[in-house]
Each structure stands twice: as C-alpha cells, then as structure tokens.
TIVEX-325601 format. One record per residue (C-alpha): x, y, z; residue number from 0. Coordinates in pm, 1 decimal. Last residue first. Example, Ala and Ser with C-alpha at 12.3 -4.5 7.8 and 13.67 -1.06 7.14 Angstrom:
! residues 2
<node><c1>1367.0</c1><c2>-106.0</c2><c3>714.0</c3><i>1</i></node>
<node><c1>1230.0</c1><c2>-450.0</c2><c3>780.0</c3><i>0</i></node>
This chain:
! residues 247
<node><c1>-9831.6</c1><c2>8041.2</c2><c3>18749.6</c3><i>246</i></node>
<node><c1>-10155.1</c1><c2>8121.5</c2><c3>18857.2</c3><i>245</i></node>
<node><c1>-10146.8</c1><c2>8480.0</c2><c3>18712.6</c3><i>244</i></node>
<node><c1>-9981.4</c1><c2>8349.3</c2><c3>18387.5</c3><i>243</i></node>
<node><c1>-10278.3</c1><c2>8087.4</c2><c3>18338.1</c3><i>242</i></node>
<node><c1>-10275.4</c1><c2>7739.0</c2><c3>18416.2</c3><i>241</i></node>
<node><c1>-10376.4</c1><c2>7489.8</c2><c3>18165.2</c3><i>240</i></node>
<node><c1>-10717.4</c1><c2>7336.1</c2><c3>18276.0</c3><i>239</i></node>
<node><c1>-10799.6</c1><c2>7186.5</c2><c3>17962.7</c3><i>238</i></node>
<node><c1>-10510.4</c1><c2>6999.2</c2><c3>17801.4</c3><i>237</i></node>
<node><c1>-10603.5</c1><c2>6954.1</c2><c3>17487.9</c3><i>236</i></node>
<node><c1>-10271.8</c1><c2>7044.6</c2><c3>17314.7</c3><i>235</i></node>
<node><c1>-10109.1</c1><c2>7214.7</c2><c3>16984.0</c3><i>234</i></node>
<node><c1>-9780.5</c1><c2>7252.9</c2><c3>16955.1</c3><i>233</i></node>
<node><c1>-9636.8</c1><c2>7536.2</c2><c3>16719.0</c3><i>232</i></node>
<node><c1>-9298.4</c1><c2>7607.1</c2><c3>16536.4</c3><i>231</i></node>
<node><c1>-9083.0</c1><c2>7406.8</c2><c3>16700.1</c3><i>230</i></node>
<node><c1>-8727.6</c1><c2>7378.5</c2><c3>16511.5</c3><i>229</i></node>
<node><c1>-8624.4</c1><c2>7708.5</c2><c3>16771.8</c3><i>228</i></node>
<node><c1>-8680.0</c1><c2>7462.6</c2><c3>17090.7</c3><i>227</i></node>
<node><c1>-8829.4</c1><c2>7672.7</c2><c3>17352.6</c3><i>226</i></node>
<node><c1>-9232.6</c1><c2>7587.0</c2><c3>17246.4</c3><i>225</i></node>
<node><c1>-9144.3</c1><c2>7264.5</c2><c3>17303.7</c3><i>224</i></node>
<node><c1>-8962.8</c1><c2>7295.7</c2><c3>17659.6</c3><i>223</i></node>
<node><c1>-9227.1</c1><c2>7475.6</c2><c3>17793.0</c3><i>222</i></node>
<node><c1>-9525.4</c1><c2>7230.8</c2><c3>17692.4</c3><i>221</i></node>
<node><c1>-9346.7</c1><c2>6980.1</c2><c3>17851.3</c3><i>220</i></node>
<node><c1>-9254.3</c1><c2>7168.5</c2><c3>18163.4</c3><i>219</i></node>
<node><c1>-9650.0</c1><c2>7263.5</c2><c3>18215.9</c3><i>218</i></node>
<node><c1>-9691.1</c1><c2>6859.2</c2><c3>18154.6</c3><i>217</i></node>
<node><c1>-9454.0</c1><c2>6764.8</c2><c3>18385.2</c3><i>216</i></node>
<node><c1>-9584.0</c1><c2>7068.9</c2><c3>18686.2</c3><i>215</i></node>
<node><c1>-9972.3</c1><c2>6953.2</c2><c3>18592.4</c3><i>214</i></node>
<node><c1>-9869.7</c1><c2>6566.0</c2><c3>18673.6</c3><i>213</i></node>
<node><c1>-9713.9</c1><c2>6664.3</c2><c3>19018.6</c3><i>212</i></node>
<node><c1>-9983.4</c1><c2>6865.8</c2><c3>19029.9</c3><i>211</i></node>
<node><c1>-10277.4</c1><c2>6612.9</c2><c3>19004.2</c3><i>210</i></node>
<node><c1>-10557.0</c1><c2>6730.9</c2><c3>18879.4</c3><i>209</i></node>
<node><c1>-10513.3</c1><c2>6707.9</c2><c3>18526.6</c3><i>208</i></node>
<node><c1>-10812.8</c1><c2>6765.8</c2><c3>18302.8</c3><i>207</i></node>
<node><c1>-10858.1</c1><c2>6671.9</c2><c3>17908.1</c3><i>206</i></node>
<node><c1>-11001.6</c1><c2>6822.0</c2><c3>17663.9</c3><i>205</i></node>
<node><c1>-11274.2</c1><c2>6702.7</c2><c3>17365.5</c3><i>204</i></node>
<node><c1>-11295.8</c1><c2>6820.1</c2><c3>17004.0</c3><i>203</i></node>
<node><c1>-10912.4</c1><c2>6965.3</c2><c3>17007.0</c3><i>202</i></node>
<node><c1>-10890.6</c1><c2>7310.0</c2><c3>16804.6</c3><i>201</i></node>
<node><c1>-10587.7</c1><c2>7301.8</c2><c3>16576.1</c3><i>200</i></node>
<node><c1>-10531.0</c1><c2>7650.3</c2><c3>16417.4</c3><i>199</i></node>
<node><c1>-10402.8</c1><c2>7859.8</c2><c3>16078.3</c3><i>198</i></node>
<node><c1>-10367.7</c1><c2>8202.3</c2><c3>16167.6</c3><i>197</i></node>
<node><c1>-10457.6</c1><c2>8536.7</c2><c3>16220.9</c3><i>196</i></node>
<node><c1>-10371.9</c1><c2>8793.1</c2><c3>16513.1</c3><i>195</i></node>
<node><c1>-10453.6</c1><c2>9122.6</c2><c3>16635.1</c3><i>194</i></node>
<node><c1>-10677.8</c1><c2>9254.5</c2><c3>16312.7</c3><i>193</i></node>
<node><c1>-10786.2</c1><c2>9616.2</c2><c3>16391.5</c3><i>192</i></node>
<node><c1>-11123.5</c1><c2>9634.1</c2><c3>16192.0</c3><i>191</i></node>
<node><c1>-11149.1</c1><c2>9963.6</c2><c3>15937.1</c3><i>190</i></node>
<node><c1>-11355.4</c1><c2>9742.0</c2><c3>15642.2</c3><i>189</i></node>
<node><c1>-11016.3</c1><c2>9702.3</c2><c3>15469.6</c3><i>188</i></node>
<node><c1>-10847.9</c1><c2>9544.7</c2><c3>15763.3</c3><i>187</i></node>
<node><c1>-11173.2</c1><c2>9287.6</c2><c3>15787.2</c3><i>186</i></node>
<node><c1>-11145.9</c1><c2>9217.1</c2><c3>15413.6</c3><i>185</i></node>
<node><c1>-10793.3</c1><c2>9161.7</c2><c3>15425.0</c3><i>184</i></node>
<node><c1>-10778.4</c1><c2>8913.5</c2><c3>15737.4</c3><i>183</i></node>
<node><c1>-11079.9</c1><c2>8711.8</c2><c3>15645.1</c3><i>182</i></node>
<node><c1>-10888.4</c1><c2>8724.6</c2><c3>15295.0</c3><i>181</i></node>
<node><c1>-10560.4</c1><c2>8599.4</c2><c3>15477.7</c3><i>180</i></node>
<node><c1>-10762.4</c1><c2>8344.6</c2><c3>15697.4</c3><i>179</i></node>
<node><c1>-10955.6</c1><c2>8161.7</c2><c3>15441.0</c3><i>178</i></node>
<node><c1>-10762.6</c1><c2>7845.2</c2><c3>15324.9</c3><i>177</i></node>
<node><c1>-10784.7</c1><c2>7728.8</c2><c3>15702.5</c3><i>176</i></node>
<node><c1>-11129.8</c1><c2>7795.8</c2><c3>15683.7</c3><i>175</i></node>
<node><c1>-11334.5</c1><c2>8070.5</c2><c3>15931.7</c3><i>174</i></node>
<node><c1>-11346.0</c1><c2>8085.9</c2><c3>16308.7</c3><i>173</i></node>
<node><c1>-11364.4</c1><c2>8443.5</c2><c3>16436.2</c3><i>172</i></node>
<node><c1>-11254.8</c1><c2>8561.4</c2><c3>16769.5</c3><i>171</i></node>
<node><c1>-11349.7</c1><c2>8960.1</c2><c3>16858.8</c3><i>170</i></node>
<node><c1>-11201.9</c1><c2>9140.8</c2><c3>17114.3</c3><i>169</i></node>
<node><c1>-11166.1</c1><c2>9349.3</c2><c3>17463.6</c3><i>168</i></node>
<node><c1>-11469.3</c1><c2>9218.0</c2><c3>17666.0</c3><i>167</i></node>
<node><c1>-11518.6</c1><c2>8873.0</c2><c3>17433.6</c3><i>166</i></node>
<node><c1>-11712.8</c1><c2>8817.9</c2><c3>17131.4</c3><i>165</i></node>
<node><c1>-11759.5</c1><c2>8486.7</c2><c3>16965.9</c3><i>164</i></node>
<node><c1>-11745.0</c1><c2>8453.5</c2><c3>16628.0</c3><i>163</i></node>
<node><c1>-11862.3</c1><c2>8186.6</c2><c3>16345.1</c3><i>162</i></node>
<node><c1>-11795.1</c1><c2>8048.2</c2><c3>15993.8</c3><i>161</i></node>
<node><c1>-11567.9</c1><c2>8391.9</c2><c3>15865.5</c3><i>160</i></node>
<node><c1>-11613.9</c1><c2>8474.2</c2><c3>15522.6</c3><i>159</i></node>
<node><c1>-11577.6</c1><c2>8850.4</c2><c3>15581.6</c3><i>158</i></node>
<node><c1>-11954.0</c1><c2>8928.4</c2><c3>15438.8</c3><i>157</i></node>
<node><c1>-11992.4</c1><c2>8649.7</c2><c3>15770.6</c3><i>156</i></node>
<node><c1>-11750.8</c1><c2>8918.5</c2><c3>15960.4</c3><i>155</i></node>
<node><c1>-11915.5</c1><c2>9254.6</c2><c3>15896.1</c3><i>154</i></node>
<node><c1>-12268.9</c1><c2>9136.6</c2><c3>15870.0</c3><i>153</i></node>
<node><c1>-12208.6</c1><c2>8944.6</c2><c3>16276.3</c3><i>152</i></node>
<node><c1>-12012.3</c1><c2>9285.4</c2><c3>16380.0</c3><i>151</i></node>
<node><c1>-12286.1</c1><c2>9495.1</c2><c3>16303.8</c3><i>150</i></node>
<node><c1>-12538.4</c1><c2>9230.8</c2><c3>16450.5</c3><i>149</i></node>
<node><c1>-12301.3</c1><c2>9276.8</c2><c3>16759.1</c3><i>148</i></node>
<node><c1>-12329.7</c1><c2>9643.9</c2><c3>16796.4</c3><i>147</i></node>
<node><c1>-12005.4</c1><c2>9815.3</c2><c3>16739.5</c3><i>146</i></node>
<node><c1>-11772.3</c1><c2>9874.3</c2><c3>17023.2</c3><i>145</i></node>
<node><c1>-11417.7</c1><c2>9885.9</c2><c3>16842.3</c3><i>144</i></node>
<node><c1>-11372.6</c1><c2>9488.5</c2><c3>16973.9</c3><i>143</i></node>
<node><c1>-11003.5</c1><c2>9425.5</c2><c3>16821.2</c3><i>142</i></node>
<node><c1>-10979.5</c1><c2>9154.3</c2><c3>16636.4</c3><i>141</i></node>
<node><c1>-10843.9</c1><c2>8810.9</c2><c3>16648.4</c3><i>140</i></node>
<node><c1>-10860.6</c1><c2>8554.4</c2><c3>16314.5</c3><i>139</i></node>
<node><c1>-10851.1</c1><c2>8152.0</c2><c3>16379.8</c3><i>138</i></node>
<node><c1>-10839.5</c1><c2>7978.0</c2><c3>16030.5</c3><i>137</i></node>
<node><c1>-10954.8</c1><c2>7588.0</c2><c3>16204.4</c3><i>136</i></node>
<node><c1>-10824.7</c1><c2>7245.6</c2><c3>16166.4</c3><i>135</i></node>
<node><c1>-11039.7</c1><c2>7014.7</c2><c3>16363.7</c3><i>134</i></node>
<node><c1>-10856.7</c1><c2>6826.7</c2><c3>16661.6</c3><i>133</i></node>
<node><c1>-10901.3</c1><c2>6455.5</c2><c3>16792.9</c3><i>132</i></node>
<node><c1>-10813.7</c1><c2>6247.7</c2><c3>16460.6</c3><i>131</i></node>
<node><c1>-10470.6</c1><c2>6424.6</c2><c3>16511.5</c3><i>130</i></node>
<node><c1>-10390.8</c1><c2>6220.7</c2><c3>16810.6</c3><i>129</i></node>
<node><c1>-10245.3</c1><c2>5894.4</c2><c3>16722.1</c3><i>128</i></node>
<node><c1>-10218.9</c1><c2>5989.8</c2><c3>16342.7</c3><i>127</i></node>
<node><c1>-9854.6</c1><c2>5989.6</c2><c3>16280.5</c3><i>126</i></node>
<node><c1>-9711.9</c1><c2>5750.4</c2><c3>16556.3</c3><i>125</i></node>
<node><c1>-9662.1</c1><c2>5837.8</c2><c3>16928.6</c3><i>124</i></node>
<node><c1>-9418.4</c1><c2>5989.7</c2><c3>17116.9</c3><i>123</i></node>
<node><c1>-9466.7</c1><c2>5915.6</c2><c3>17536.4</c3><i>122</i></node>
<node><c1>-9532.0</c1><c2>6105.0</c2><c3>17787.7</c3><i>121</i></node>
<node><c1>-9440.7</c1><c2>6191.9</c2><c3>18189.9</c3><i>120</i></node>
<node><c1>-9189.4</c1><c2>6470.5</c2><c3>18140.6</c3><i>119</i></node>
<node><c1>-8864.8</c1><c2>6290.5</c2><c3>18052.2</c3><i>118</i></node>
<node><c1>-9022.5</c1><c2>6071.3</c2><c3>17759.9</c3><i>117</i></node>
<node><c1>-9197.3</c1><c2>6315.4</c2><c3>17577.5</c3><i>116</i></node>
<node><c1>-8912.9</c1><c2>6580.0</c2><c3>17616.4</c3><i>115</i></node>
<node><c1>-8685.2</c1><c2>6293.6</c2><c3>17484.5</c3><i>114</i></node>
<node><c1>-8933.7</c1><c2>6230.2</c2><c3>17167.4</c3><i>113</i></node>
<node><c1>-8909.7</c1><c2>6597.8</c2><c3>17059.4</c3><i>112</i></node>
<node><c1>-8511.8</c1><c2>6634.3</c2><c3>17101.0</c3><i>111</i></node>
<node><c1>-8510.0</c1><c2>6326.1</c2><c3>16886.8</c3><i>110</i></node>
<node><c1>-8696.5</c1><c2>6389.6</c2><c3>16580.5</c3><i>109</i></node>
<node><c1>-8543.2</c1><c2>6706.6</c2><c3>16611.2</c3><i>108</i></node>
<node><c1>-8221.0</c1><c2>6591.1</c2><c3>16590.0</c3><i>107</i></node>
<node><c1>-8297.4</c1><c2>6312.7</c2><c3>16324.3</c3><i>106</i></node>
<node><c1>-8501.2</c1><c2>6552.5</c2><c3>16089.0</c3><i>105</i></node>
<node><c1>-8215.8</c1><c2>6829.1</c2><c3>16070.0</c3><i>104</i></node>
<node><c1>-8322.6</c1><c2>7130.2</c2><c3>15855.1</c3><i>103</i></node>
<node><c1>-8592.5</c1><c2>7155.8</c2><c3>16065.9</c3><i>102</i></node>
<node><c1>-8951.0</c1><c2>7311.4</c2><c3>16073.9</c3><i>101</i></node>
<node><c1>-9163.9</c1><c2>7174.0</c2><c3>16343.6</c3><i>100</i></node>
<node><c1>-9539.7</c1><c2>7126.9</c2><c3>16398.9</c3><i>99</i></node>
<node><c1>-9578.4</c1><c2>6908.0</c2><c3>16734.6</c3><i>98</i></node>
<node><c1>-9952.0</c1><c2>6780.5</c2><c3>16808.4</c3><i>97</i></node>
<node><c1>-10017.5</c1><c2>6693.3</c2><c3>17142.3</c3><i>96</i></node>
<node><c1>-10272.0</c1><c2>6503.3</c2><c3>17298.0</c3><i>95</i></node>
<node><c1>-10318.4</c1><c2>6497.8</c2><c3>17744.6</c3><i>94</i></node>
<node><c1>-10361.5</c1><c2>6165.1</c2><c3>17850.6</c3><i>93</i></node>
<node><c1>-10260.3</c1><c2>6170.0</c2><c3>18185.7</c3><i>92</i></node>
<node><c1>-9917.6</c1><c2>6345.3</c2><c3>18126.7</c3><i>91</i></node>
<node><c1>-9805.5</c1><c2>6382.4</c2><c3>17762.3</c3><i>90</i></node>
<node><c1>-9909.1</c1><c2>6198.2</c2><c3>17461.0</c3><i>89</i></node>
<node><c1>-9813.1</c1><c2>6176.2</c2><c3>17122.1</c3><i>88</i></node>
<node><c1>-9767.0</c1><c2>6355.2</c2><c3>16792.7</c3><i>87</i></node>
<node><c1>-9485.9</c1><c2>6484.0</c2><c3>16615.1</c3><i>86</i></node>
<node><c1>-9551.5</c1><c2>6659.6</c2><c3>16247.5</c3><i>85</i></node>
<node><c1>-9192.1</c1><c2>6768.9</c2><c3>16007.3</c3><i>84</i></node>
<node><c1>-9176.1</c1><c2>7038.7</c2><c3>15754.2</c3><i>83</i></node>
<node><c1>-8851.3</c1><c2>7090.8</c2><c3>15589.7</c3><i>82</i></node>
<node><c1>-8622.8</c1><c2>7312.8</c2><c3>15617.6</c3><i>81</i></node>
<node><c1>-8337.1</c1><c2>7391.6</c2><c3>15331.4</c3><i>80</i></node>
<node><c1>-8066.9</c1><c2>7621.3</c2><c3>15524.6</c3><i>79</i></node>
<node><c1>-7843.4</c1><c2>7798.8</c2><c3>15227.7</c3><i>78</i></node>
<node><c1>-7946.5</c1><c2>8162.1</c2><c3>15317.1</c3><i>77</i></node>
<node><c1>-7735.7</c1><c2>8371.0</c2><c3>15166.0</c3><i>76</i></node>
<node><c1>-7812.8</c1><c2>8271.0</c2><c3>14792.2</c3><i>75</i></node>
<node><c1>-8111.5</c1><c2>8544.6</c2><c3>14777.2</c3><i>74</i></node>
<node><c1>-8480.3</c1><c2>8556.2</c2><c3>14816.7</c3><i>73</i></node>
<node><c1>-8408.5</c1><c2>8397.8</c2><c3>15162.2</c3><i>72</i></node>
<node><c1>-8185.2</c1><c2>8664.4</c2><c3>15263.4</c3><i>71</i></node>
<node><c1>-8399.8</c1><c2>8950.5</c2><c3>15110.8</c3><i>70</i></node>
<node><c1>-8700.6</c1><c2>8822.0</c2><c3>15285.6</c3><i>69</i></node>
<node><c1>-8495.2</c1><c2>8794.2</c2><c3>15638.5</c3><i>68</i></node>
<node><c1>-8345.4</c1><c2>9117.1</c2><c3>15577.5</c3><i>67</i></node>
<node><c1>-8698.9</c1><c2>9268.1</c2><c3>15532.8</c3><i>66</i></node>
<node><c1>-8882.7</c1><c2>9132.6</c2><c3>15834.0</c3><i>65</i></node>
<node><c1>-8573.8</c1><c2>9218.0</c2><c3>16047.2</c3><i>64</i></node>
<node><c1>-8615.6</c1><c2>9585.9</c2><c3>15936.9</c3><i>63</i></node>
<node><c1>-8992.1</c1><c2>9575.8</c2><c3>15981.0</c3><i>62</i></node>
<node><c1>-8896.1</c1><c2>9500.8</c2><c3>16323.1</c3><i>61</i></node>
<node><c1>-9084.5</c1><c2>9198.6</c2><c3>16464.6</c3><i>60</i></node>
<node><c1>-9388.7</c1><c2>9317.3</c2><c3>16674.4</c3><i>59</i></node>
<node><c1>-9559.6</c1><c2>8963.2</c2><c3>16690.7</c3><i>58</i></node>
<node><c1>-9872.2</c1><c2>9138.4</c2><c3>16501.9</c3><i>57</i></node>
<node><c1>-9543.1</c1><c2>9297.5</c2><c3>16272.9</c3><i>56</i></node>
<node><c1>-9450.5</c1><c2>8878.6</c2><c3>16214.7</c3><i>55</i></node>
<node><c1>-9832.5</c1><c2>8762.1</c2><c3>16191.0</c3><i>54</i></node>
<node><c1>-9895.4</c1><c2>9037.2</c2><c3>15918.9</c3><i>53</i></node>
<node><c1>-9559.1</c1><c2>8958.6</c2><c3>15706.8</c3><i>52</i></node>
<node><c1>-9660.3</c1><c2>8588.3</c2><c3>15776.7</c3><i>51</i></node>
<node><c1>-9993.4</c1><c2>8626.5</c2><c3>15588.5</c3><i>50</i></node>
<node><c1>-9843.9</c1><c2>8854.6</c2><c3>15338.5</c3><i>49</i></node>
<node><c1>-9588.1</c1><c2>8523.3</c2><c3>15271.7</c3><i>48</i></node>
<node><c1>-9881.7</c1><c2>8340.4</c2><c3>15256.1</c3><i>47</i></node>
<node><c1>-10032.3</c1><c2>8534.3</c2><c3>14954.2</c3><i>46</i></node>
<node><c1>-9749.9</c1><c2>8566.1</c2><c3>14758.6</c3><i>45</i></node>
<node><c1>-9762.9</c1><c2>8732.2</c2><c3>14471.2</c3><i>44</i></node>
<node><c1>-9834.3</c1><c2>9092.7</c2><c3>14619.9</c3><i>43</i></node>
<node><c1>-9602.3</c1><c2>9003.7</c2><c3>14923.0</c3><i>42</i></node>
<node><c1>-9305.2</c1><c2>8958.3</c2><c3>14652.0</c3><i>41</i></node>
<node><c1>-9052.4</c1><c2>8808.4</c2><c3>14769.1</c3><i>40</i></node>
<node><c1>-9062.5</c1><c2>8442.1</c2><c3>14590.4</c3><i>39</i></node>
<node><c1>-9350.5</c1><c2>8159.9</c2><c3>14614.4</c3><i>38</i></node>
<node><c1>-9160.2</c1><c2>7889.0</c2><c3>14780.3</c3><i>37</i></node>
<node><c1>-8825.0</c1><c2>8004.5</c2><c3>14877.5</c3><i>36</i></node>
<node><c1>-9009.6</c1><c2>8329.1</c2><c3>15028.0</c3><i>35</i></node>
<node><c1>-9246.3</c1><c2>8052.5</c2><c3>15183.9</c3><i>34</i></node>
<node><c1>-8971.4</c1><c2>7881.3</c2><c3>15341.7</c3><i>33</i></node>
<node><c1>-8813.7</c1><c2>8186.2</c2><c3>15443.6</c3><i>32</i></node>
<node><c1>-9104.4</c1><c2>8386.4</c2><c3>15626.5</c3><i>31</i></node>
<node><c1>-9158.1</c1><c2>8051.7</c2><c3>15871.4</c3><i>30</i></node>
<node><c1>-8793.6</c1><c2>8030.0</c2><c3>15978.4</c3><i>29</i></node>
<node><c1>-8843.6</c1><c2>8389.7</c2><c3>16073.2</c3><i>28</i></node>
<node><c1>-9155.9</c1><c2>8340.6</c2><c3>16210.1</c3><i>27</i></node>
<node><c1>-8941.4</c1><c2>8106.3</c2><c3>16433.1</c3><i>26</i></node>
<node><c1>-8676.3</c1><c2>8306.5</c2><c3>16460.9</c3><i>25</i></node>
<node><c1>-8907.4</c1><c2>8627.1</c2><c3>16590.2</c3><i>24</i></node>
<node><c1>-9103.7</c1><c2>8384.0</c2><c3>16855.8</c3><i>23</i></node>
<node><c1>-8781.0</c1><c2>8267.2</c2><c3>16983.5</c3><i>22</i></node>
<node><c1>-8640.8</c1><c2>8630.4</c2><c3>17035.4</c3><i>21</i></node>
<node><c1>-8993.8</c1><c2>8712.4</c2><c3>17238.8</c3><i>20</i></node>
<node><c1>-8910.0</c1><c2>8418.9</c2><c3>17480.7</c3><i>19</i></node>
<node><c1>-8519.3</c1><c2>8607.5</c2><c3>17530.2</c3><i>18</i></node>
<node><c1>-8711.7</c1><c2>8948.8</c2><c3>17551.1</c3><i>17</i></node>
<node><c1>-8962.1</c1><c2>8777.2</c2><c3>17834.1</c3><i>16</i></node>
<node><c1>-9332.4</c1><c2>8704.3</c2><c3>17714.4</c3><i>15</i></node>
<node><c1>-9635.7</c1><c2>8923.2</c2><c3>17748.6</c3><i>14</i></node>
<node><c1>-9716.2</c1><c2>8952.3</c2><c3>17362.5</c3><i>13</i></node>
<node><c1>-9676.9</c1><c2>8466.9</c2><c3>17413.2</c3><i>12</i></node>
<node><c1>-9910.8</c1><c2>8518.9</c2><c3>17683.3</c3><i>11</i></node>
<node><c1>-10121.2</c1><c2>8724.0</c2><c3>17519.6</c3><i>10</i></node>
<node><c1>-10189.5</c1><c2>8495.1</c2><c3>17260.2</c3><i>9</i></node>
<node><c1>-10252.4</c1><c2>8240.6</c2><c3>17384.0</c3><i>8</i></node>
<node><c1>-10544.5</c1><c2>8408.9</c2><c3>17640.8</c3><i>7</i></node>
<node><c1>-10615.1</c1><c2>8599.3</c2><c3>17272.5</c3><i>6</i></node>
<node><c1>-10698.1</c1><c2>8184.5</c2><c3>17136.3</c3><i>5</i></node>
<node><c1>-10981.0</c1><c2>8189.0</c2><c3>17418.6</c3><i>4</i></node>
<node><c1>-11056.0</c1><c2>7807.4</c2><c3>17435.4</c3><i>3</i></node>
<node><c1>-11282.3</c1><c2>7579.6</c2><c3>17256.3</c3><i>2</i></node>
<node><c1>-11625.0</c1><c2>7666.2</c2><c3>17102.7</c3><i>1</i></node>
<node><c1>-11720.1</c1><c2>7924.7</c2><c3>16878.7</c3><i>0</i></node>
C-alpha cells in the first residue's frame, strides 16, 4: 500500500484530550443520525449504520450514547436535517485539502471553512480544485495476532481487500470504498481484531513544507477543522506532518 500509516491517524485522534475525544463522539454522532434517518435503526438493515456502530465503539463511544443517539434519530426528537457539504482548497505552500462536513447550516459553515483558509496562509477553492489529486480508498486496521504473512495475505484477499501492508503492531488493508463493512465482517468472523474501518482519501503525490512559519499555519489549519463539530473529516497531502512527539 502506498501513502501514509492511517494507525499514526488514528492514534492520535485514541490519544486525544477528553474535550478532543467529545468532538470525535458528536461527530460520529452526527454521522449515526443521518444514516438512521436514511435506512432506519435497525443495524441488520442497515449496513452503514453497522459500519458507524463499529467506528463509534472503535472510537470508544458508550454503547449507551450509541443507543440514545439511534433512538433519537429513529424518533421525532431529533428535528436537525444535515446535509452533506465538500470544501476544497489550499493551505500553506500548496498543501490540498478536502473538507467533508455535515451541517444543518450551509452558509455558516461555508463560512467558518473559508475564514480558516484565509487566516492561516490558504485560500478556498472551487469543487474539483483538489479532488482530482486523491483516490478514494476502504481503509480497514487490524490488529497483527502474529500469523505468518502468506496467512494473513489468504485471510485478507478471501476478505476482498486490494492490498496490505504490515506494520510492527497491525495490519492496513486497502480494499473499495463499497467494501469496507464486508472486509470488516469477514475479517471479525475469521477471529481478526478490526481497529478501525472506513471510507478514505489517499493523495497521489504530497507535498513538503519546510518552512515553520508555514508548518505552524498549516498545523493551525488542520486544527481548527478538525475542531469545528460540522467537520467531519479533512483530508490533506501534506507530507511531513509532525507527529505528537514532535509537536
């Protein structure tokens, strides 16, 4: 697989503060309702709503807040209609981002995500700018159990996954978008731990900063994305992107 380590994401967000970790739980939140809206309740009937039941408990959201936020939606207590809104543009020296948000305001998120364009060294561009520059990808993460690796290549090609690449502590398999819940299902059922799996944007070519003034905007950038609760996921090709010890 090429690209970057999606666990090194993905720790980062398991290793994030309890206010950072209440973000993550309203946006899967936000997430669980649209497709409970979409498909109803049931898990059994609703194959992306298992999908986000899996990604919410990998995120360790309470089964309890799982379940009032299914019943809420399924219900006529939740009256919020979101709709799904894509941002692209630029930030510091190049760098392409992709903004997927979920708002039930278009012209205030439309507008928080241009002014942290504009304040940290970037600029909002039009649908399309940057999208031609990233592949959609299913991204599944297991846990390495220490089988041999041909054991591991049967198990996840008779998976459906497209390719792997194993790392020290786990497993990253590439596989369709379409794909990732029965990737997911078939890898449970063979006895696999599955850490995380998701749709992904993997950028064909990256981009370096050097400069720090530059790094600082676009580390800020980045930061004040992911805080905004309409943001569900921004997707970059910045390719030096510091990591939490160098931070």
């Amino acid at each position: 697989m090429s690209g970057h380590s999606k666990w090194e994401n993905i720790k980062r967000k398991k290793g994030a503060t309890d206010a950072a970790r209440a973000k993550i739980f309203t946006k899967i939140g936000r997430e669980i309702a649209v497709v409970v809206k979409m498909g109803g309740p049931d898990p059994s009937g609703n194959a992306k709503l298992r999908d986000l039941i899996a990604k919410a408990k990998s995120n360790n959201v309470p089964n309890d807040n799982i379940e009032r936020i299914i019943k809420k939606a399924a219900g006529d207590g939740d009256k919020n209609n979101y709709e799904s809104m894509v941002y692209e543009g630029y930030g510091p020296c190049g760098v392409a981002v992709i903004v997927e948000c979920l708002t039930d305001n278009k012209n205030r998120t439309a507008a928080d995500v241009r002014s942290y364009f504009n304040k940290f060294g970037g600029n909002m561009g039009s649908t399309g700018c940057v999208s031609y520059l990233f592949s959609d990808v299913g991204t599944v993460v297991i846990e390495n159990n220490g089988a041999d690796e041909d054991k591991i290549m049967d198990d996840v090609f008779e998976a459906g996954a497209d390719d792997f690449n194993v790392e020290e502590d786990v497993i990253e398999i590439a596989c369709s978008p379409n794909s990732v819940g029965s990737v997911r299902e078939t890898l449970e059922g063979m006895g696999y731990k599955v850490l995380s799996a998701e749709a992904d944007k993997i950028p064909s070519t990256y981009v370096t900063i050097t400069d720090e003034d530059a790094m600082k905007k676009m580390g800020l950038l980045l930061d004040n994305l992911e805080d905004n609760d309409d943001v569900q996921n921004v997707f970059h090709n910045w390719e030096n992107m510091p990591s939490d010890e160098e931070e």
